[in-house]
C-alpha positions in Angstrom: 59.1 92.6 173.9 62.6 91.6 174.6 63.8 88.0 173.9 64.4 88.5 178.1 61.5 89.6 178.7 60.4 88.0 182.2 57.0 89.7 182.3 54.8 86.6 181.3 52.4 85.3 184.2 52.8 81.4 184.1 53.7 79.2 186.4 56.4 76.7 185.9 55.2 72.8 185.5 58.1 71.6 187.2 61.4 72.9 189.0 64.4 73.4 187.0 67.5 71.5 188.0 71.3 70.7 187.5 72.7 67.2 186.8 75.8 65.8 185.8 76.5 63.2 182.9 77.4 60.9 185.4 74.6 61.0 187.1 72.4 59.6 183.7 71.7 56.2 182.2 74.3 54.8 179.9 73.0 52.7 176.7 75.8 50.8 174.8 74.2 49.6 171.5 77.3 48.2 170.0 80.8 47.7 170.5 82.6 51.2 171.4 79.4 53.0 171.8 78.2 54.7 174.9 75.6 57.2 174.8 74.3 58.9 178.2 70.1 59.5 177.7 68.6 62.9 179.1 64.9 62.2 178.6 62.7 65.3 178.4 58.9 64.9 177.6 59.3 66.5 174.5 62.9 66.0 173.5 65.9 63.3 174.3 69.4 64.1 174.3 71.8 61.6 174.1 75.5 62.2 174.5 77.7 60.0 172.6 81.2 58.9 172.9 82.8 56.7 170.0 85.6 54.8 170.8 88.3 54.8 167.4 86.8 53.2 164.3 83.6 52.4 166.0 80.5 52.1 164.2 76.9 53.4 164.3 75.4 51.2 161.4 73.4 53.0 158.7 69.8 53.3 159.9 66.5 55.1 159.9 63.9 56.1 163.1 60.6 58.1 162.8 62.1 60.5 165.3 64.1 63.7 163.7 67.7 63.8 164.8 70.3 67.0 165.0 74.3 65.5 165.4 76.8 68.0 167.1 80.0 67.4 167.3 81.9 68.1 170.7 85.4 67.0 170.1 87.2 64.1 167.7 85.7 63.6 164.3 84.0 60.8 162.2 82.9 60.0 158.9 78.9 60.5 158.9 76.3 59.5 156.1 73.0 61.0 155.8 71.0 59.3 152.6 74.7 57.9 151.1 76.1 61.1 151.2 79.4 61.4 153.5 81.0 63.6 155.2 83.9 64.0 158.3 82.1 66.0 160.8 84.7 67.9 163.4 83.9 70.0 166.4 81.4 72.3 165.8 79.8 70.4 162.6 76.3 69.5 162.9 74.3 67.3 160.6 70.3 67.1 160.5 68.4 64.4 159.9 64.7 64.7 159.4 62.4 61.3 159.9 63.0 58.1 158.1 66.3 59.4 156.3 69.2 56.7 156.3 72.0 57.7 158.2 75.2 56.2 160.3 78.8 56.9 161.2 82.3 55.7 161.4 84.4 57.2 164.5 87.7 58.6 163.5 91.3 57.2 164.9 91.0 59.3 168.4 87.3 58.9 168.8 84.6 60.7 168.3 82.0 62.7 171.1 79.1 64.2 169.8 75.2 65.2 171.3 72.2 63.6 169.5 69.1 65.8 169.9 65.8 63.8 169.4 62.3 65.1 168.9 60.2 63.7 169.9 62.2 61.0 172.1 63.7 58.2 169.9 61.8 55.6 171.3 64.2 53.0 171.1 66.3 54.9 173.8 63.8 55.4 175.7 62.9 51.2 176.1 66.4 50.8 176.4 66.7 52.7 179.4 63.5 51.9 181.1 64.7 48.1 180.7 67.8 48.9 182.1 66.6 50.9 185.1 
């Protein structure tokens, strides 16, 4: 079987579709924060953009977290360990593990993949909506 293989007999739960970041709900948590929420049933991506020096305080979820870096840098902790992350670094955080970051002086955008949803995002946006 080929990892292409297009053989299999399901039928798709849903349509597929295109979107734009745009087009999704914003979430600021704190002062030079934005993050843009794709909300899947079984996984939440949030797309980040730190302005210079701003902070994600250190903190903990139940929700496992993987941190890509898209462009810009910042100083990220994971359980008092730090390191600057730059494009391409990723960083994984499994439940319950401290972890925060400092944006660097341009700024920081990075992609926060969340399974299963971090609920926290997801009350945000449905009380912003």
């Amino acid at each position: 079987m080929s990892y292409f293989d297009d053989s299999n007999s399901e039928t798709p739960a849903e349509d597929g579709y295109f979107t734009d970041r745009d087009a999704l709900p914003s979430f600021r948590p704190g002062e030079g924060l934005r993050m843009d929420i794709l909300q899947r049933p079984d996984v939440l991506f949030s797309f980040v953009t730190l302005d210079p020096g701003a902070v994600a305080a250190v903190h903990s979820h139940s929700e496992e977290q993987v941190v890509i870096v898209l462009e810009g840098e910042m100083t990220f902790t994971i359980d008092g360990e730090e390191r600057v992350m730059k494009h391409g670094d990723i960083a994984v955080v499994p439940p319950w593990v401290p972890h925060g970051a400092v944006a660097g002086p341009n700024g920081c955008r990075e992609v926060d993949v969340f399974s299963p949803p971090r609920a926290a995002l997801v009350e945000a946006i449905s009380q912003a909506e």
